[in-house]
C-alpha positions in Angstrom: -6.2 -19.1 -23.5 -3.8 -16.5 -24.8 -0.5 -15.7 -23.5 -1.5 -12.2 -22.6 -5.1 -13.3 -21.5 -3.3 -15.4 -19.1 -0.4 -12.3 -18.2 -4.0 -10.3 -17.1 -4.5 -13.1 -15.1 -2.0 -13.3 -13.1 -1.5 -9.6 -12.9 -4.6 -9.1 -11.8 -4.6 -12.1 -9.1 -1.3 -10.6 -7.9 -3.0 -6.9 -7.7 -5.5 -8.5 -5.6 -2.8 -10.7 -3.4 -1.0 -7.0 -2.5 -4.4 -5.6 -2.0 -5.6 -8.6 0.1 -1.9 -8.0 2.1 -2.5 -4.4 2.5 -5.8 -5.0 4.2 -4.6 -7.8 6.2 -1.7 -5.6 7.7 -4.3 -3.0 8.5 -6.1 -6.2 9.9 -3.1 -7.4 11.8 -2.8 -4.2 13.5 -6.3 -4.0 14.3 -6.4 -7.6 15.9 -3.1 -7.0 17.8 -4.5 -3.5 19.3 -8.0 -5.9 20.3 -5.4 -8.2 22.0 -3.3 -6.1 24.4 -6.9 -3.9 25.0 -8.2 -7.5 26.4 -4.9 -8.1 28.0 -5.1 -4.8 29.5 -8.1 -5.3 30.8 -7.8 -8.3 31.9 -4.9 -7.9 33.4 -6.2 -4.3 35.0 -10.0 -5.3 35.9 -9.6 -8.9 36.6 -5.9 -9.2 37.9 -5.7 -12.2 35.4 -3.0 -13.4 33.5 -3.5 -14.2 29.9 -1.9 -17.6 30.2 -5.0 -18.5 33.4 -7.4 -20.7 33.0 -10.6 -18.3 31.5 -13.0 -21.8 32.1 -13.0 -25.6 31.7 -13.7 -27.8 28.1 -16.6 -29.7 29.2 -15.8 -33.9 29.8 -12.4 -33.0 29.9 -9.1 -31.9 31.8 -8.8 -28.4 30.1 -8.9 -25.1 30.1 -9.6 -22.5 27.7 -7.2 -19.9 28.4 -8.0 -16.3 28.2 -5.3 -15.6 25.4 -7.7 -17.8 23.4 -10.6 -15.8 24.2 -8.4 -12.5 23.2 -7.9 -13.9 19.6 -11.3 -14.6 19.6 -12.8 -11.4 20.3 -9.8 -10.1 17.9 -10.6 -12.7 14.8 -14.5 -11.0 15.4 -13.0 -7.6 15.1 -10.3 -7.5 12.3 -12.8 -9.9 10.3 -15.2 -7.2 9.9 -12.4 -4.9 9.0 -11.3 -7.6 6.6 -14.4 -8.1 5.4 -15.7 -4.7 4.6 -12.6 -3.1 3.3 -11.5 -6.3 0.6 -15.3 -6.4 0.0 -15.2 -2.6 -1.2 -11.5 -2.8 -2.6 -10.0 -6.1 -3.3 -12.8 -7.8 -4.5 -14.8 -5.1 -6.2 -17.1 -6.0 -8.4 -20.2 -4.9 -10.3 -22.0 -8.5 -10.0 -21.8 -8.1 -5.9 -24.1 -10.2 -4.0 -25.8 -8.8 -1.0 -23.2 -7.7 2.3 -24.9 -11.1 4.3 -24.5 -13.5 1.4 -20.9 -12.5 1.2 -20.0 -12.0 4.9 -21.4 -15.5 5.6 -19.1 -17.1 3.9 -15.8 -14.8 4.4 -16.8 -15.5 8.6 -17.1 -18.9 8.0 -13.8 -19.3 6.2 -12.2 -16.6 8.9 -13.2 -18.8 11.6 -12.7 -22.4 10.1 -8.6 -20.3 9.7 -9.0 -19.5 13.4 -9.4 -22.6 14.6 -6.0 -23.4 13.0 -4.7 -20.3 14.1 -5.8 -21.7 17.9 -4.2 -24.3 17.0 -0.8 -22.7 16.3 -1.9 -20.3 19.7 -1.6 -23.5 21.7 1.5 -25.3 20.3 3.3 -21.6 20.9 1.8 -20.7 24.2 2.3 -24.5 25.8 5.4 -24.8 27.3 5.3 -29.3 26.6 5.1 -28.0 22.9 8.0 -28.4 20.8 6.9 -25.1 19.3 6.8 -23.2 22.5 8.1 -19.5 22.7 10.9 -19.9 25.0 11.9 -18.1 27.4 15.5 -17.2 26.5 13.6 -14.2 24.1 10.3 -14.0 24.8 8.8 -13.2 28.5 4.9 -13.2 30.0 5.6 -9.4 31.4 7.6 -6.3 30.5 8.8 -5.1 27.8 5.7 -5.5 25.2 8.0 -6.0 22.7 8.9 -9.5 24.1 5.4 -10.7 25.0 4.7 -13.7 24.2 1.2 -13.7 23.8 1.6 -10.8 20.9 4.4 -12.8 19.4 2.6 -15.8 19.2 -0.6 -13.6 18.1 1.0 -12.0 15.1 2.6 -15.5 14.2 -0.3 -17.5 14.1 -1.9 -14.3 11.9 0.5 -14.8 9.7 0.8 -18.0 9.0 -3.0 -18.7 8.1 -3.6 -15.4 6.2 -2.0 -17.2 2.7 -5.0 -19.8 3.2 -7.6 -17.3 3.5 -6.7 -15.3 0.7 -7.4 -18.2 -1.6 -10.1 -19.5 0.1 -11.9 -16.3 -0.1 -11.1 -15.8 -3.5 -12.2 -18.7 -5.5 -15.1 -19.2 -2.7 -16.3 -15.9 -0.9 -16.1 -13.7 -3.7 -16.3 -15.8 -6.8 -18.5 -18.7 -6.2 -21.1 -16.7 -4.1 -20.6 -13.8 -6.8 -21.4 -16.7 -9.6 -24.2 -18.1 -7.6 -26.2 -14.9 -7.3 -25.5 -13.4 -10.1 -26.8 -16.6 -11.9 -29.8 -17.1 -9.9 -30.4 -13.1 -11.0 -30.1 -13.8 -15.0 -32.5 -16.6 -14.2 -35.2 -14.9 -12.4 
């Protein structure tokens, strides 16, 4: 490989890193507004807290808690965002695959992230954590700014996005690009 075949390359992975970024950003700020809508509501419509218990693990002791449920219905929503605008943008490409053979994959690798991402939830909301949001700064009330379920939200966010942006680029849009592209040639 040439030296300025290999300068493309890495100027164009790093086009499509700030791209990836840009999107996610727009991401971040749609899965923070799903978020404080859930908390709202929750908080509004069911008087609940987002720290209470939203129901038991089955054979165990615990609880899944409804800020866990939030990020959930939050991954589901940004995802989609995600999905469609680095599918239409970052990943353009004139060998696509069809929308379902792409989104498959990108959900899958957006929720296998999540799980880490509940992961980091946990160890932030859990006050036995050693990575627990103390309360010196951050607060379960008033002033948003200081929540600590959007702090540890936008943490966890950010610390798994670098993992899906190269998961989905040498898997969801490469590989599955590859693969159908190939099995189009073929037919």
């Amino acid at each position: 490989m040439s030296i300025s075949t290999a300068i493309s390359r890495h100027r164009r992975s790093l086009r499509q890193f700030v791209q990836f970024g840009i999107i996610g950003g727009g991401g971040v700020a749609v899965n923070m507004a799903i978020v404080a809508l859930c908390a709202q509501i929750g908080t509004h419509l069911g008087k609940v807290h987002d720290y209470d218990p939203a129901f038991p693990i089955p054979g165990t002791s615990f609880n899944v808690r409804y800020y866990l449920v939030y990020a959930f219905v939050a991954f589901v929503g940004a995802n989609m965002f995600n999905f469609v605008l680095n599918r239409h943008w970052t990943f353009r490409s004139v060998n696509r695959a069809p929308f379902y053979k792409e989104f498959l994959p990108f959900l899958l690798v957006g929720a296998v992230a999540q799980l880490v991402g509940f992961g980091i939830l946990v160890a932030l909301r859990n006050p036995a954590s050693p990575a627990y949001l103390s309360s010196s700064f951050f607060t379960d009330s008033v002033p948003f700014w200081r929540r600590r379920l959007y702090w540890a939200q936008i943490i966890q966010v950010v610390l798994v996005m670098p993992v899906n942006f190269v998961v989905n680029k040498l898997w969801t849009f490469r590989a599955v690009r590859r693969r159908h592209h190939a099995h189009d040639v073929v037919s």
